[in-house]
C-alpha positions as CSV (number, residue, x, y, z in Angstrom):
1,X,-21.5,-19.2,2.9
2,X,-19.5,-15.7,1.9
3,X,-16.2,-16.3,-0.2
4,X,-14.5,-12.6,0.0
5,X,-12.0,-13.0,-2.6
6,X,-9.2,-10.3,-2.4
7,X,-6.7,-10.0,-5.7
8,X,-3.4,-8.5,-4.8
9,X,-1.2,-7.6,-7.6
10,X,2.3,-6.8,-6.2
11,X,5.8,-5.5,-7.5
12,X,8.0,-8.1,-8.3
13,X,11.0,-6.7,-6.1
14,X,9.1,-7.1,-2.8
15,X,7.0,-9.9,-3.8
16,X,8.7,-12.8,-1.4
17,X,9.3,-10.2,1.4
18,X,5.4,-9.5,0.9
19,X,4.7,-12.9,0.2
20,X,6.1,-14.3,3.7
21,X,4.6,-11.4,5.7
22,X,1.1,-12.5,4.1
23,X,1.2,-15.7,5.5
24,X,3.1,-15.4,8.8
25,X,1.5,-11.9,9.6
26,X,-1.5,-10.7,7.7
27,X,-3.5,-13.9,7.2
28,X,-3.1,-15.0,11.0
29,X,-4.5,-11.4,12.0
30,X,-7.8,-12.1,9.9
31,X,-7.8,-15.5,10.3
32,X,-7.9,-14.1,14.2
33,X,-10.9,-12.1,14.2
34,X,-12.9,-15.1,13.9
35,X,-15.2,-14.2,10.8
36,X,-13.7,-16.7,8.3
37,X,-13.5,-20.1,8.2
38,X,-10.6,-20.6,6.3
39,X,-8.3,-18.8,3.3
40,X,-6.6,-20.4,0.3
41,X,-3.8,-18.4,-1.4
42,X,-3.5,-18.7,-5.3
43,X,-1.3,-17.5,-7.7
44,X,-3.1,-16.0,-10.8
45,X,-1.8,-17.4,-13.6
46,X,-0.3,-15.3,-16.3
47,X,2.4,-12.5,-16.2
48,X,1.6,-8.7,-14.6
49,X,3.5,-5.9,-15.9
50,X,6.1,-5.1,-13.4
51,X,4.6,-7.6,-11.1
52,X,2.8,-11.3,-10.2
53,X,-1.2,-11.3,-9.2
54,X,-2.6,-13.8,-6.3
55,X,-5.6,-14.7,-4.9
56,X,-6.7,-14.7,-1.3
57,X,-10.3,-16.5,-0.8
58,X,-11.8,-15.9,2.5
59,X,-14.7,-18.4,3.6
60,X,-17.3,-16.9,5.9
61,X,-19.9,-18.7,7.4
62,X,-22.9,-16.0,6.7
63,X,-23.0,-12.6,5.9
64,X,-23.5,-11.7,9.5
65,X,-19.3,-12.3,9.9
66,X,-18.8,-10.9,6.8
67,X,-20.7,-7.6,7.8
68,X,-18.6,-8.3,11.2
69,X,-15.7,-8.1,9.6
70,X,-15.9,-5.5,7.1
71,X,-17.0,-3.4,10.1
72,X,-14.7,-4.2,13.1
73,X,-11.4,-5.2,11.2
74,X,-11.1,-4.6,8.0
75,X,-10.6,-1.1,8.0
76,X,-7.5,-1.6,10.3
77,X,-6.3,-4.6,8.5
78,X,-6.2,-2.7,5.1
79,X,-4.6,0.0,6.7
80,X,-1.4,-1.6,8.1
81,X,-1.4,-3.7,4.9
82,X,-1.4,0.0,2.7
83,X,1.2,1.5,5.2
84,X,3.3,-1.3,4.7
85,X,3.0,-1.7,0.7
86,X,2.1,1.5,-0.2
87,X,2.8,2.5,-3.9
88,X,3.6,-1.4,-4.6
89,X,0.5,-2.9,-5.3
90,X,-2.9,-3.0,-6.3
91,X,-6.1,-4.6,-4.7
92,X,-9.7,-5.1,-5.3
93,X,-12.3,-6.8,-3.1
94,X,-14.9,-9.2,-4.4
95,X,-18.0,-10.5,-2.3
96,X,-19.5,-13.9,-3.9
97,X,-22.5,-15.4,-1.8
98,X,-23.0,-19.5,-2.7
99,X,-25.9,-20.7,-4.0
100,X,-25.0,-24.3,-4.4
101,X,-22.0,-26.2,-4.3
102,X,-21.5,-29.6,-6.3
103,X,-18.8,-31.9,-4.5
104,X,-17.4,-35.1,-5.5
């Protein structure tokens, strides 16, 4: 399993506007291309100057649609996300591969 975690933080003054297209518009699209599995949305705790921080955690099955998706849809994704937002936030992309998982 791939967790791609992606860590948004965005401008206060658009955050529920942002917030509601996330969920209704951005995470179906991914969600769409069939690479993940399934996406939990956190907030980081914790104040941002000039803004709040989440967490979007992408499950992948293998790196095979991971390398799918960074390939065939991310490119386009991040782009309509950027035109959209542009100059309002700030993203980076993390790749975690499991090793082991401990459930209870």
């Amino acid at each position: 399993m791939v967790l791609y975690n992606v860590t948004v933080s965005i401008d206060r003054e658009i955050e529920t506007e942002w917030l509601e297209w996330m969920r209704k518009t951005h995470i179906p699209q991914v969600m769409e291309t069939g690479c993940f599995q399934e996406c939990r949305i956190s907030r980081i705790q914790g104040e941002e100057d000039g803004g709040s921080a989440y967490s979007f955690l992408y499950l992948a099955p293998n790196q095979a649609k991971m390398d799918e998706y960074q390939e065939k849809h991310a490119p386009f994704l991040q782009q309509d996300h950027a035109q959209r937002y542009g100059g309002k936030f700030a993203a980076f992309r993390t790749l975690l591969t499991v090793i082991e998982e401990f459930k209870r």
